[in-house]
C-alpha positions in Angstrom: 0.0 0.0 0.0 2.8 2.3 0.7 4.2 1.6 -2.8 1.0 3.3 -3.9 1.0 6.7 -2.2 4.9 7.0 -3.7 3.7 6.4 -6.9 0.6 8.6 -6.9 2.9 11.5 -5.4 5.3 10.4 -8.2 2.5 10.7 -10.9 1.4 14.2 -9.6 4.9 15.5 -9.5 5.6 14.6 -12.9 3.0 16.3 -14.3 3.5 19.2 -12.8 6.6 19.4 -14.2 5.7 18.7 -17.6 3.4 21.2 -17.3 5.5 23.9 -15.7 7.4 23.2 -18.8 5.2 23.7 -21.3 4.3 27.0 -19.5 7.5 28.1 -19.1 7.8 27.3 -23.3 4.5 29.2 -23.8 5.9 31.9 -22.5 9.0 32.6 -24.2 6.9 31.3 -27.6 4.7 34.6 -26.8 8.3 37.0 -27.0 9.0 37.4 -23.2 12.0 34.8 -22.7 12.6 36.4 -19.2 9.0 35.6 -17.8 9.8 32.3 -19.5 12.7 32.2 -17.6 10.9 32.8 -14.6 8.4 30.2 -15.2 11.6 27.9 -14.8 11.5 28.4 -11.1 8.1 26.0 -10.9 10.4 23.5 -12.7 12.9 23.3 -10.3 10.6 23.0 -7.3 8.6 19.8 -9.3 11.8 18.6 -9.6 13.1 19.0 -5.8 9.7 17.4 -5.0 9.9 14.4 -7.6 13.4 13.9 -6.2 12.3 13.5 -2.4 9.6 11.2 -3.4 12.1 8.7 -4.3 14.3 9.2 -1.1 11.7 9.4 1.6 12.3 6.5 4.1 9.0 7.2 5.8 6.8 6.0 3.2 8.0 2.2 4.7 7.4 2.5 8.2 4.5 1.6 9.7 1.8 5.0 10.5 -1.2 5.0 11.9 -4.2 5.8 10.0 -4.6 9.2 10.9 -0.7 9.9 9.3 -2.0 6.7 6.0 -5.0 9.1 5.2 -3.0 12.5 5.3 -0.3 11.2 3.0 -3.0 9.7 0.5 -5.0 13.4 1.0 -1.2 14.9 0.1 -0.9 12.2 -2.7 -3.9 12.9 -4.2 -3.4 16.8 -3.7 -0.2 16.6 -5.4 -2.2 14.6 -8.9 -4.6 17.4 -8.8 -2.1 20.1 -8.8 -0.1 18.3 -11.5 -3.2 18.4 -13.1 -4.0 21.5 -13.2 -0.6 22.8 -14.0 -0.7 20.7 -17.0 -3.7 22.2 -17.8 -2.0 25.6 -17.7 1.2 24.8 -19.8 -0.6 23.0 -22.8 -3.1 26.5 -22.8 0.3 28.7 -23.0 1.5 26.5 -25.8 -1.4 26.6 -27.7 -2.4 30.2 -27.0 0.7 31.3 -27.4 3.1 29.0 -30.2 
């Protein structure tokens, strides 16, 4: 079960930074390369949070239910604003390239 809140967090981090991404591309596709720039920063903080999914040891120990249901709620959280973020990039690309 624990293998599944890493991957869901996993999941959500990844398409945040795809999306983040493809913002940060819309962006300098509409002429202003320093906003895209600044876009960037979004990127880097997916990636810090992809990267300490992968390296939490806490996902393996045993919680109790209270901790289980706030890591899912975090999990699940984490999909939506992925989500979302994706949602944003793929509207700068289009609007924008």
């Amino acid at each position: 079960m624990t293998t599944g809140v890493r991957t869901v967090y996993a999941v959500g981090f990844g398409l945040g930074l795809a999306g983040s991404v493809a913002a940060a591309a819309g962006l300098a596709l509409a002429g202003s390369p320093a906003t895209g720039g600044i876009a960037l920063g979004a990127t880097f903080v997916f990636v810090l949070g992809l990267a300490d999914v992968f390296d939490r040891e806490d996902f393996d120990r045993d919680h109790s239910l209270a901790y289980r249901l706030g890591n899912w709620g975090g999990a699940v959280l984490a999909v939506a604003l992925g989500l979302v973020m994706l949602a944003v990039g793929v509207a700068s690309v289009v609007a924008f390239g």
